[in-house]
Every structure is written in C-alpha cells, then in structure tokens.
C-alpha positions as CSV (number, residue, x, y, z in Angstrom):
1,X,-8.1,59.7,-28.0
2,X,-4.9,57.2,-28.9
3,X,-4.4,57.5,-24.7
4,X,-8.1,56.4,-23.7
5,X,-7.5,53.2,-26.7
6,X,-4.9,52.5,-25.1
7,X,-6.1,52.6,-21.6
8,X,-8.9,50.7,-22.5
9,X,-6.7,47.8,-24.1
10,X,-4.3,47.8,-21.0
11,X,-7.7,47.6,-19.1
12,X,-9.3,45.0,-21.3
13,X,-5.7,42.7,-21.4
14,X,-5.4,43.1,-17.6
15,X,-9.4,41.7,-17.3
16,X,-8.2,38.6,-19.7
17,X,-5.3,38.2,-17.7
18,X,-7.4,38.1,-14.2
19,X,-10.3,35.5,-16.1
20,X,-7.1,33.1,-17.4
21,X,-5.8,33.3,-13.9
22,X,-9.4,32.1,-12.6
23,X,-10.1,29.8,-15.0
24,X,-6.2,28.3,-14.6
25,X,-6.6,28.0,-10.5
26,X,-10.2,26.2,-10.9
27,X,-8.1,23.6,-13.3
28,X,-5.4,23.3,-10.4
29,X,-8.2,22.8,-8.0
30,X,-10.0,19.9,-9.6
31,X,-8.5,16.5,-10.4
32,X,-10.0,15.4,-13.7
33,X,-10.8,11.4,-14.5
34,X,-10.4,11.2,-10.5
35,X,-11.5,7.0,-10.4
36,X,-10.9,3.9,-8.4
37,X,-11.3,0.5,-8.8
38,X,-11.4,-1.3,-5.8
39,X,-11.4,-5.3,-5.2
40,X,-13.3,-6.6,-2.3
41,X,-15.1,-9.7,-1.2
42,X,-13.0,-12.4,-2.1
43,X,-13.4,-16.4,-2.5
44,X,-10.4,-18.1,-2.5
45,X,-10.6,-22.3,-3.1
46,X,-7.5,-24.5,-2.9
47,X,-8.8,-27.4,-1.5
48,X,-8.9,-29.3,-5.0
49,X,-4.7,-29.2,-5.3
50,X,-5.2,-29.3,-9.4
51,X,-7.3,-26.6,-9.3
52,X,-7.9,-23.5,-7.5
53,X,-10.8,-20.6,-7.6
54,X,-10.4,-16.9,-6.7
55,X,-13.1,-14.5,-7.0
56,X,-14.0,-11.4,-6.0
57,X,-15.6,-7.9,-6.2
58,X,-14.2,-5.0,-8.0
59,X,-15.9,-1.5,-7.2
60,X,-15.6,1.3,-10.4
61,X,-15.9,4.5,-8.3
62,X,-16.3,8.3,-10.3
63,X,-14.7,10.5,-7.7
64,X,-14.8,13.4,-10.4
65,X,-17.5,15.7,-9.2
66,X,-19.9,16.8,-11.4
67,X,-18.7,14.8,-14.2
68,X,-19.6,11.4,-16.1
69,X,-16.1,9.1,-16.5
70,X,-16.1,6.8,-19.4
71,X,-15.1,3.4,-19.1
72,X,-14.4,2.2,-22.1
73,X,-11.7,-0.9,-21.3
74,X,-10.9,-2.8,-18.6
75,X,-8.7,-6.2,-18.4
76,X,-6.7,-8.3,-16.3
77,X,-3.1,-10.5,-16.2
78,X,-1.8,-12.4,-13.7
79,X,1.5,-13.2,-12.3
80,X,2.2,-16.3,-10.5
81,X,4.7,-16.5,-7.7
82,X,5.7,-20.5,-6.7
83,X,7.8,-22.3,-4.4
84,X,8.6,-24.7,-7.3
85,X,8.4,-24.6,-11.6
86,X,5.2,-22.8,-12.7
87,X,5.7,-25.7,-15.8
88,X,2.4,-27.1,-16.6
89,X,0.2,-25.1,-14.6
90,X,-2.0,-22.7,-16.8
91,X,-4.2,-20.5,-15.5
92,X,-7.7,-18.2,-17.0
93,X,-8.8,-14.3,-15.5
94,X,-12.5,-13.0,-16.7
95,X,-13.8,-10.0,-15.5
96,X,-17.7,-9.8,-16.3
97,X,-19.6,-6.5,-16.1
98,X,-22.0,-6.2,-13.0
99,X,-24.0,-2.8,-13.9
100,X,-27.4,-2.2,-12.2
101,X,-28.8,-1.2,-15.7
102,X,-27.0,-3.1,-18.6
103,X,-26.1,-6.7,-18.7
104,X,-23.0,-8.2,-19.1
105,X,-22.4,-9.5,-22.7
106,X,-23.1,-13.1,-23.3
107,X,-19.6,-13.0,-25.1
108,X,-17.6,-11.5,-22.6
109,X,-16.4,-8.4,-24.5
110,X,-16.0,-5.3,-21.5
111,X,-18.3,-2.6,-23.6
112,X,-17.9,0.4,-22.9
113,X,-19.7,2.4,-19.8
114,X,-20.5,5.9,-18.7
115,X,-19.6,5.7,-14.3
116,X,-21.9,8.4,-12.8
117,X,-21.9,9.6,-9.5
118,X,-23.3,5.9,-8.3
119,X,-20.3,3.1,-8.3
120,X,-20.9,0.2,-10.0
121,X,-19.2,-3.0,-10.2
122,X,-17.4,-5.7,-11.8
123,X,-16.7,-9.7,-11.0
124,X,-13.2,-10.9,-11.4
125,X,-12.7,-14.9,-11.6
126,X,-8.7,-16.6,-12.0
127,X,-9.0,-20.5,-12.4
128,X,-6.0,-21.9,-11.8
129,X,-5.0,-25.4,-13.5
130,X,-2.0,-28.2,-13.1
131,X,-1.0,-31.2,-12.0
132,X,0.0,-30.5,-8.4
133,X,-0.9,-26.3,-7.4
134,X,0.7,-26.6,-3.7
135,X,3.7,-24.6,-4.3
136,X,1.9,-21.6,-5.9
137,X,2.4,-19.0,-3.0
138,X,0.7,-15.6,-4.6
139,X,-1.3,-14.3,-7.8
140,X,-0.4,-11.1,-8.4
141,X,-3.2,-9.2,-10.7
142,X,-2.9,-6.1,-12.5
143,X,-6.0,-4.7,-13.3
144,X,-5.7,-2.2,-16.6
145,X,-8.7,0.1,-17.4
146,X,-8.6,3.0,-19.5
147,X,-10.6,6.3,-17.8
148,X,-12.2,8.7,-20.1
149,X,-13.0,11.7,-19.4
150,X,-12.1,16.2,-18.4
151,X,-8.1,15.2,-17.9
152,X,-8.3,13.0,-21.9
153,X,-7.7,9.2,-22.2
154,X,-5.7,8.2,-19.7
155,X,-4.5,4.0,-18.6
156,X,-4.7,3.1,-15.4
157,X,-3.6,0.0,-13.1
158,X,-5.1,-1.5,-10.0
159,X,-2.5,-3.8,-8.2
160,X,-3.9,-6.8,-6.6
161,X,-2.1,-9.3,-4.9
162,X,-3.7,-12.6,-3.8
163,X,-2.7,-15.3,-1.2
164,X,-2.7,-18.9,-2.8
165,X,-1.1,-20.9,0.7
166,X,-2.4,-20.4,4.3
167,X,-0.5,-22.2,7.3
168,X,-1.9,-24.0,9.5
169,X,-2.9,-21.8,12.3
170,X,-2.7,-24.8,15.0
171,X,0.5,-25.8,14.0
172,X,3.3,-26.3,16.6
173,X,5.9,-23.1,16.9
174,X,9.0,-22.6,18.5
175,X,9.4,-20.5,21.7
176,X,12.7,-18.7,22.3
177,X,13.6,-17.4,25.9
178,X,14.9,-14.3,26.9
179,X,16.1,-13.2,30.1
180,X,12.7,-11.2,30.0
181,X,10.2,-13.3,27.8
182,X,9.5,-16.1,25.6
183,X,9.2,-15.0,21.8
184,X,7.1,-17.1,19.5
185,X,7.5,-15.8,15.6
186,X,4.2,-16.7,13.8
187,X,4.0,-17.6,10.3
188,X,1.3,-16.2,8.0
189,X,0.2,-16.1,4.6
190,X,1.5,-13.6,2.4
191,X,-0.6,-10.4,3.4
192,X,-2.5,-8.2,1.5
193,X,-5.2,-5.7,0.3
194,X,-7.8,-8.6,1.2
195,X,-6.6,-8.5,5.1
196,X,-7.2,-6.7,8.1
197,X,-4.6,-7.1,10.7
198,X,-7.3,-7.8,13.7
199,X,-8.5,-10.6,11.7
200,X,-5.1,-12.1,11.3
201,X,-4.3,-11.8,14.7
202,X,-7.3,-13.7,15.8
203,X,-6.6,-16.0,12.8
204,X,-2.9,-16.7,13.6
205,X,-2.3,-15.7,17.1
206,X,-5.0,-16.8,19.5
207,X,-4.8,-20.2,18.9
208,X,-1.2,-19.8,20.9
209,X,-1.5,-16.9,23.0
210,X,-2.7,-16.4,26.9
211,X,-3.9,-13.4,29.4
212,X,-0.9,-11.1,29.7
213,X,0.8,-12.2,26.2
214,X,1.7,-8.8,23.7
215,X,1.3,-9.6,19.9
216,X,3.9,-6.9,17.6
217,X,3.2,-6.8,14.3
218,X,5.8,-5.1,11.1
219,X,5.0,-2.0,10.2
220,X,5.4,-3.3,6.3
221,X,2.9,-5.8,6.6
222,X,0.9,-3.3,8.5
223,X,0.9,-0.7,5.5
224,X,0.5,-3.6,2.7
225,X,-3.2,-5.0,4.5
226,X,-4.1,-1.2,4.2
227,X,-3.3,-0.9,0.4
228,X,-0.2,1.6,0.9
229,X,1.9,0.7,-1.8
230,X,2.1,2.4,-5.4
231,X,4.2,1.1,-8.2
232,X,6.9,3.5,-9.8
233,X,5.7,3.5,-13.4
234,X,2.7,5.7,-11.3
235,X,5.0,8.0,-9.9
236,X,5.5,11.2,-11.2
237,X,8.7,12.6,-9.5
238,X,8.2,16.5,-9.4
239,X,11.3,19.2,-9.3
240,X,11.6,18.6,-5.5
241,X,11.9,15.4,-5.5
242,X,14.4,14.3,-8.7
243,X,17.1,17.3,-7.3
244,X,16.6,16.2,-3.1
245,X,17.6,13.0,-3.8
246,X,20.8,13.0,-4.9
247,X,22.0,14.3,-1.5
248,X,20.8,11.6,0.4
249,X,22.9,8.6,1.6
250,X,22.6,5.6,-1.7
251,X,21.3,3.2,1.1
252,X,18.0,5.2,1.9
253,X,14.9,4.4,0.1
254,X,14.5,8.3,-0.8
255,X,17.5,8.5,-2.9
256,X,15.6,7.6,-5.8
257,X,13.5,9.8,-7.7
258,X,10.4,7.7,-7.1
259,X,11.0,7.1,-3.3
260,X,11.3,10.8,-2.5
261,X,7.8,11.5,-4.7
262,X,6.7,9.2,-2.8
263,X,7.3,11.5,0.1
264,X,6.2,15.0,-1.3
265,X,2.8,13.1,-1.9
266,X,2.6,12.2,2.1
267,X,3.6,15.8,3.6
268,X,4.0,18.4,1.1
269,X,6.9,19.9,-1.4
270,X,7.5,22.7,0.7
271,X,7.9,20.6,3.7
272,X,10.3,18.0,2.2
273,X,12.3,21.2,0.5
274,X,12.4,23.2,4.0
275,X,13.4,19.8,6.4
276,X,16.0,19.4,3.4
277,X,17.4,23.0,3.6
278,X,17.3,23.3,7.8
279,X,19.0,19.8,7.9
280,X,21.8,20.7,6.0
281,X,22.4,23.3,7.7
282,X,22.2,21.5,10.9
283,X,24.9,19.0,9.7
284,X,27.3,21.7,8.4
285,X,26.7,24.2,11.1
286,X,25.7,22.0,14.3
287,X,27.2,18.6,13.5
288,X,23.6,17.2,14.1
289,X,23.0,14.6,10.6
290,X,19.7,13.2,10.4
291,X,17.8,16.0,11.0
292,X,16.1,15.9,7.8
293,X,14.0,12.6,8.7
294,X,13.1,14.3,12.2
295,X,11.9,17.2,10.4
296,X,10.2,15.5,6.9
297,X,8.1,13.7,9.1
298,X,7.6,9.9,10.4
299,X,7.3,9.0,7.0
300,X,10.3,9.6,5.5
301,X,12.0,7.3,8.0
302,X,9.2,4.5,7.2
303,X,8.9,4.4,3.1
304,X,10.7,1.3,1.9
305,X,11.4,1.5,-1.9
306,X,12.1,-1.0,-4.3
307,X,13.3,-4.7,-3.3
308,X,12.3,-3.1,0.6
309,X,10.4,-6.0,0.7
310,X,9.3,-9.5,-0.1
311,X,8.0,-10.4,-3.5
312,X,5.6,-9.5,-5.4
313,X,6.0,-6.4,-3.6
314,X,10.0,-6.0,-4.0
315,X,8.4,-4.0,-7.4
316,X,6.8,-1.1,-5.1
317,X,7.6,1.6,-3.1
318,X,6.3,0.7,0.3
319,X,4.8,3.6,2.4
320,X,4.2,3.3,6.0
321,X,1.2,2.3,8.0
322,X,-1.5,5.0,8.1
323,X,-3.3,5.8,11.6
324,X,-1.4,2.9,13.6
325,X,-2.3,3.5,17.2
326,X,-6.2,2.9,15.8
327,X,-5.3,-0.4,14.4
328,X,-3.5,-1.5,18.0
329,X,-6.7,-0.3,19.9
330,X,-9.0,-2.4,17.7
331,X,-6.5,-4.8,17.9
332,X,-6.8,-5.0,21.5
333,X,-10.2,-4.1,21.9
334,X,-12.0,-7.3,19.6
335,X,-9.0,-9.9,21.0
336,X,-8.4,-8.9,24.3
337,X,-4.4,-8.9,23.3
338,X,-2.3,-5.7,24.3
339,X,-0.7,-5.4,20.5
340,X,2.2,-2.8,19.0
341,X,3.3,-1.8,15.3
342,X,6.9,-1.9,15.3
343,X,10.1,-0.9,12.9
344,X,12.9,-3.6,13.5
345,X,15.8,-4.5,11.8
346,X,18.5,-6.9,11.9
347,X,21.0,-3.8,13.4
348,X,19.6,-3.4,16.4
349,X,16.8,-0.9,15.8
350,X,14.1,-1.3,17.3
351,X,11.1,1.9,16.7
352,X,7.7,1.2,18.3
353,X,4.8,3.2,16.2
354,X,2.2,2.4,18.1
355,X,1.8,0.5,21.4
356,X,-1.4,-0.4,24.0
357,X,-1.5,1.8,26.9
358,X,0.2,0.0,30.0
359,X,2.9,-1.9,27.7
360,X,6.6,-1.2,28.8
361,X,8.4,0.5,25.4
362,X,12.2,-0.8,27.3
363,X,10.4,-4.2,27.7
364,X,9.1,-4.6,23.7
365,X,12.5,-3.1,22.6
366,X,14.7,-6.1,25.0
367,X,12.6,-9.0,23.2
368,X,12.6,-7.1,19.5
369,X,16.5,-6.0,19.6
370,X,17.8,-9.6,17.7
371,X,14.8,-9.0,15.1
372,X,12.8,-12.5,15.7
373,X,10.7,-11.9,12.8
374,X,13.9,-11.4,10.2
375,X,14.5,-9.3,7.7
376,X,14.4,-12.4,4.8
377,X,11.6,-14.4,3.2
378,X,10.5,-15.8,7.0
379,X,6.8,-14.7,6.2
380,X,6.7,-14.2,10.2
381,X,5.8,-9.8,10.7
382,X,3.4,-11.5,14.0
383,X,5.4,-12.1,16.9
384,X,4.3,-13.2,20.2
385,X,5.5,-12.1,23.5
386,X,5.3,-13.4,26.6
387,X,6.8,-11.7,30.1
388,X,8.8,-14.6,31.5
C-alpha cells in the first residue's frame, strides 16, 4: 500500500512538473505588453525664423495578441541641438489624444486608454520660440509612455529625431577629379526616421546629376532613415554578450556590453557564442584573426556603438541597414540613377553592401578609397559619381 502512495505521488509530482514545464514554455513563447508607438506624417515650418512648427502622427500599436494593453501615460521632452547658444529660445510639446471613440480632454491631461487589437493614435505638436531660430539644427524627442498590461507596468521610450535646417538643394557644389571620375559630396539635412533614402536622392541629388552618373550613399545614414537605432538604457545585455566582449579589440563597437547585445538580438546567442569559439580557435591554431566577424555575420562588422556617429545619435548604438540591395533597386528604379550603400572610412576601406547591377565594384572603391564624404560633422553620406 505505502509503495502504490508512493507511486502515485512520484506520478502525480512528475504530471506537475510536465504542466509547469507547459505553462513555463507558453510564457517564453509570448512577449507580454508587446507595443509600438510610431511617428509618421510630419509638418515641419521654419519659414517664420522666430518661430517654427512641427507636427506629426504617432501610431499606438497592441502587438500583444489576444490581450488589451493599457495606456495609462504618455509625454514628451525635447532636446535642442544648435549651431549657436540655445539662450532665449524656448520651446512647447503637446501630445493630444486622437481615439476613434473618446475625445481628447479639453484640458490636455493624457487619460488613460485600453489599446485593443485596432491602433489608435496620437497628435504631437513642438512650437519653437526666439529671436533668431536659424541655427537650431535638430529636435530630438523622447516620447515616454507607460504600457500596462500581462508582463506588469512597464516605461517605455520612443526616440524621435527631427530635422530643423534643410540646404538648399540647387546650391552650387564642388567637383573633385579623379583619374577615373568627378566626385561631388552632397550636403543634406540631418536624416532620420521621417526619410526615405529615394526621396532624398531625388530631393538632393537630381538637381546635379546626369545619364550615366552613380549616387553612393553611408550605410549609417542608410540604417538611421529606417529606424535602426536603440538606445543603451533599452539594452539588456544577456550572459553572451557581457562575457564575449571583453575579448574583443577596445576599438570595436562590440566590446561593450550593449554593442554586443546589440548583436545576439540580430543573429542569435548561439551564433555569436559559436563564431566566438571557432574564431579563437582559428587565431590560435591557424593564424587567421578576424574570423569572428566573417562568421557572426555582416552585422557585426556594421553596428557602430556609442559616439559612432553624429549627434543626437552619438547616444545610440547604430545597427546596420536592413535589406540594402532593395533600397538601391528602388533607388534606381523611381530615379533612373544606378545607386550603392557603402562602408568607408578615412583608412582606406572601402565595403560595398549593395550595388545596381552593371556598376564596376574596382571602379566605386577607386573614387570612395580618400572617403569624400568624411568621417566628421560634414553632413554629406550622398556622394555623386561621375565616370570621367
């Protein structure tokens, strides 16, 4: 009798054990308060230099399936990033509630709202005010909301950066000569979330280009219009990540914590562990170094961590461009331009991404090798080429 009890509790602890095991892989499966806010649709004014207008859109999208997400804050600050002293000029964000079934309050207070399965939306405004605004350069916005829901109470942040001076697209440039080409680096506004890179190619570019000409853009600038940037206080390093570091070289931008997360995110733990594993051993045993950011992936050669890049953007960690050949096809296809993504630097190295069919790689990497875009504050990642 004591051995069939005892049975039946080994049985009945084993069944518990197999339902806790179910019930703990469902968990693992399912990303609780899963939300995004999204900014779209945006105004800017700055022809009134005392005062400039931005607003825009902000999508509130439940990506939790099956489940309601609570709202229940949402706010805004700005940064202001200037040529000149930010002295005197003050400067007002409002977001206003846009829900298809409860008006905004007449006193501006963000109630809280239950986000079903259908988005819904928000209107952010930032008045600008001073004596003289024409050396304001960039706003950047973070956008705080709290998300309420399966995973607890958890903040959030949407990073938003905003243009606040555009160049003139018409105005003269300088050509430099090659034995191969003429070069013509192209100044933009600072680019972000808000741009597509075809549209700043026919923005910037045609105005100065001809039949035959190839337009290069950086692959930074390329991964910034496409939103692929996080800041580190989202990071979450994991165990691969905060030991593989250490190993690497101070200089790359995976020898922090955050940089290397950054990378287990893109391609895997296991993959990151296993390239770190077979390319030490190829450096010890071989005498082949390197082999680590062959076998991590593209990636890991392309994430630029912190102060990779120009401001307001020297606070993230940079990722690389996501599906680059597609943007060079529409690129090519809605301008007519043969277009590549490149990864230059002012050492000599010139990587090509992504390139239009027919376009000599040997010919892009003679005009690219003395870096005509630069590695400062140039604002230049469009450069035009020209066969000679």
């Amino acid at each position: 009798m004591g051995l069939s009890l005892g049975t039946a509790l080994i049985a009945l602890a084993g069944l518990i054990g197999l339902v806790v095991l179910g019930i703990e892989l469902q968990y693992r499966r399912r990303i609780g308060n899963k939300f995004d806010v999204t900014a779209t649709d945006w105004q800017i004014s700055t022809d009134d230099p005392t005062h400039y207008a931005l607003v825009g859109n902000l999508a509130l999208v439940n990506q939790t399936e099956r489940r309601e997400i609570f709202v229940p804050e949402l706010s805004a600050e700005v940064t202001l990033l200037s040529k000149g002293s930010l002295e005197g000029i003050t400067h007002q964000v409002q977001i206003s509630p846009r829900h298809y079934d409860a008006p905004a309050r007449p006193d501006g207070y963000w109630f809280a709202y239950i986000v079903k399965q259908k988005p819904t939306q928000a209107e952010l405004r930032l008045d600008l005010h001073g004596a003289d605004l024409s050396e304001l350069q960039s706003a950047w916005i973070r956008i705080h909301y709290i998300t309420y829901g399966p995973q607890g109470r958890l903040p959030r942040v949407r990073h938003l950066v905003l243009p606040l001076k555009f160049p003139n697209p018409n105005e003269p440039h300088q050509w430099r000569s090659t034995d191969q080409s003429s070069i013509l680096p192209i100044r933009t506004h600072l680019l972000s979330q808000i741009d597509a890179p075809v549209e700043v190619v026919k923005r910037y570019v045609l105005p100065h280009s001809q039949p035959g000409d190839v337009v290069t853009i950086g692959e930074t600038p390329v991964a910034l219009m496409q939103g692929r940037f996080r800041h580190p206080a989202e990071i979450r390093p994991g165990w691969v990540a905060s030991r593989i570091c250490w190993f690497l070289l101070p200089t790359s931008s995976l020898a922090t914590a955050c940089g290397m997360q950054s990378l287990v995110d893109q391609v895997g733990a296991w993959r990151v562990f296993s390239a770190f594993i077979l390319g030490a051993l190829a450096k010890k045993l071989l005498n082949q170094p390197g082999m680590f950011y062959v076998l991590a992936g593209e990636q890991a050669r392309l994430i630029d961590d912190v102060t990779g890049t120009l401001p307001p953007y020297d606070q993230f960690v940079v990722l690389g461009p996501d599906k680059p050949q597609q943007v060079v096809d529409q690129i090519q296809r809605e301008t007519g331009l043969a277009a590549a993504i490149v990864d230059v630097n002012d050492l000599k190295a010139v990587k090509i991404l992504a390139v239009s069919p027919g376009v000599s790689i040997a010919f892009l990497e003679q005009a690219l090798i003395s870096n005509p875009a630069g590695n400062a504050d140039e604002q230049t990642p469009l450069v035009l080429i020209r066969p000679a």
